[in-house]
Steps between C-alpha positions, in 0.01 A plus 500: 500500500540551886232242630402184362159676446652710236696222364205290409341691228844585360620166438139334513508374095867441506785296642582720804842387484682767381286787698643304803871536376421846426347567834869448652697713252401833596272519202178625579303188380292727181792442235655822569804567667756357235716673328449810286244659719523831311228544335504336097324671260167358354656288231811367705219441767317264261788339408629459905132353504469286206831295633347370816191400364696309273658343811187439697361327194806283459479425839121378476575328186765321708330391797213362294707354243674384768183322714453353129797295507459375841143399444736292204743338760219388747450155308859458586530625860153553623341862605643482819829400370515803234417791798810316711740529171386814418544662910780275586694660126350819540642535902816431385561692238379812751706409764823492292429862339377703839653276762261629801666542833348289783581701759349852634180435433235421842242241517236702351697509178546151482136446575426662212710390255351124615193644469570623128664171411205315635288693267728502204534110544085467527449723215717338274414121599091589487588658128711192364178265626218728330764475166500168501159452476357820321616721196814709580286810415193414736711404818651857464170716472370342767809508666495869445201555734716486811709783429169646340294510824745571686522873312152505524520481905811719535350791299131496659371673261073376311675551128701179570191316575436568159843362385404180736170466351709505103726257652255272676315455116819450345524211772128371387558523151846320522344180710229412213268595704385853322310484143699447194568807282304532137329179577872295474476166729778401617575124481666350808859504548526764263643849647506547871132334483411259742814602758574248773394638785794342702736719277230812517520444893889453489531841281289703762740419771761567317358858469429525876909407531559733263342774663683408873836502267392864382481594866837317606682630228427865612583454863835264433588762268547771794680278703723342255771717265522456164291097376713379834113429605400312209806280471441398856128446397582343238688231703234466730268380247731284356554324782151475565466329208745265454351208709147570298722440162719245625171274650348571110825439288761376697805411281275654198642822567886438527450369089713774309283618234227507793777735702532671179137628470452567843778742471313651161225525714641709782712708292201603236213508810703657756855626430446665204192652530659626874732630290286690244242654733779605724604740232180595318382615908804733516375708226152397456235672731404122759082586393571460129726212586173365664305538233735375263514193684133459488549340151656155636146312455533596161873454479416151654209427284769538235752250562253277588394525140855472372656281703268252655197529192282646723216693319271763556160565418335802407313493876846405659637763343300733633481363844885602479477833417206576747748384783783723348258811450435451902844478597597784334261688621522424852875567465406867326262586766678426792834692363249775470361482832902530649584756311196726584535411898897602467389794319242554777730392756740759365272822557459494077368384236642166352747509220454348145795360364834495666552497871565831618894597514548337133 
């Protein structure tokens, strides 16, 4: 992860967030690097593996869970309102734990960091609108077609056409518009039939921010130590926000319990899942983070169901799990692709497995 071009396919299903902490740590951005570098056997290796999955999935669960709750408080505080509570908590609870120095770094760094806060603000204020007006689980697969084409373009390679094309009938199938499986109609309102295409059109931005955040994240990462980059983001977009949530809620978001949620919000959308895929990445290999990551539609789809009564149907359903299939195999492709050109690159043939010097 040495260009944003690399970057992108890493992190293109997943919150970047933590590659761009790792990017400043001295880690080399494909979950090795940590400690015990070694060499485990094969069953201590499955059980080093098994430990960050269990993180990255804890960490989807939370973000989506997360998303969930806020789609909950926007009665109370408006869409607008819930991204300002969530960046404004989220910013501060950042800065206090990596306190970024503001000096030493040129204008070029600062331009970027905007840049990524820009994006991060965009991304999450497009999201919160498609929420409110679509099922949790359909803003997020067709938020996940960002970050999707953006792998596609990065790795320039005709099989990821292919995972387009699975993606792009996932899309059809999910907006009604494709036939109904075994002869099932689907009666309106029910499932993600009949989507407003307000939130549809909200969702698709969202993605587009998403995949400008993937590219951010990479290059504030080299020019920021440690998450110093994506506290200062972080603020950016916070107080980007504020005067969109203030204009929509005004006092509405000083009421306690409001306070109280928002800070739910940030800490199970952004802290904590920081938190969790900033582990799993220092032991867990960044393409099978990607791919892991590829399962937030469904994670999404999920709490919808749980928390908000969302359901699915059968054609939903698989409209889902055609956009996941993509995803993850754009995101195996392109890790592929790099490590046969740095095999190439090397004078040898590409390694399967560990990075060489483990």
């Amino acid at each position: 992860m040495n260009d944003s071009r690399s970057a992108a396919p890493t992190a293109a299903v997943g919150v970047p967030e933590a590659v761009a902490a790792l990017d400043g740590t001295g880690h080399d951005g494909t979950g090795h690097g940590g400690p015990g570098r070694g060499g485990p056997g094969r069953g201590d290796a499955r059980r080093t593996t098994l430990g960050p999955v269990a993180l990255v999935v804890a960490g989807g669960l939370s973000v989506q869970f997360g998303a969930a709750v806020a789609v909950l408080l926007m009665p109370r505080a408006g869409a607008l309102g819930v991204v300002t509570l969530r960046l404004a908590a989220a910013a501060l609870v950042l800065l206090v734990v990596c306190r970024p120095s503001l000096r030493g770094h040129s204008r070029a760094d600062w331009g970027t960091v905007l840049a990524f806060g820009v994006a991060m603000g965009a991304m999450n204020t497009l999201f919160y609108q498609a929420a409110d007006r679509i099922p949790l689980g359909a803003a997020v697969t067709l938020e996940v077609l960002g970050p999707l084409v953006l792998s596609v373009v990065a790795s320039r390679r005709l099989l990821n056409l292919v995972w387009a094309g699975l993606a792009l009938c996932g899309v059809v199938l999910l907006s009604g518009m494709g036939p109904s499986l075994f002869g099932q109609g689907r009666e309106a309102g029910a499932g993600f039939d009949g989507l407003d295409p307000v939130g549809a059109a909200y969702a698709l931005a969202a993605g587009a921010m998403w995949a400008a955040y993937i590219v951010f994240s990479a290059r504030t990462g080299r020019r920021f130590p440690q998450a110093d980059g994506l506290a200062l983001a972080l603020a950016v977009a916070a107080v980007l926000s504020l005067p969109l949530g203030v204009m929509e809620s005004g006092s509405k978001l000083l009421v306690p319990s409001t306070l109280g949620l928002g800070a739910a919000v940030a800490l199970l959308s952004s802290v904590l899942p920081y938190t969790l895929e900033l582990m799993a990445l220092r032991r867990l290999p960044a393409p099978t983070f990607a791919v892991l990551m590829s399962l937030e539609p469904a994670i999404a789809a999920m709490a919808g169901f749980l928390i908000l009564d969302q359901a699915l149907s059968t054609t939903d359903a698989l409209a889902i799990a055609l956009v996941v299939g993509a995803s993850m195999g754009a995101v195996r492709a392109t890790a592929r692709r790099g490590r046969m050109e740095k095999g190439t690159s090397r004078g040898r043939r590409p390694v399967r497995g560990n990075r060489e010097g483990h």
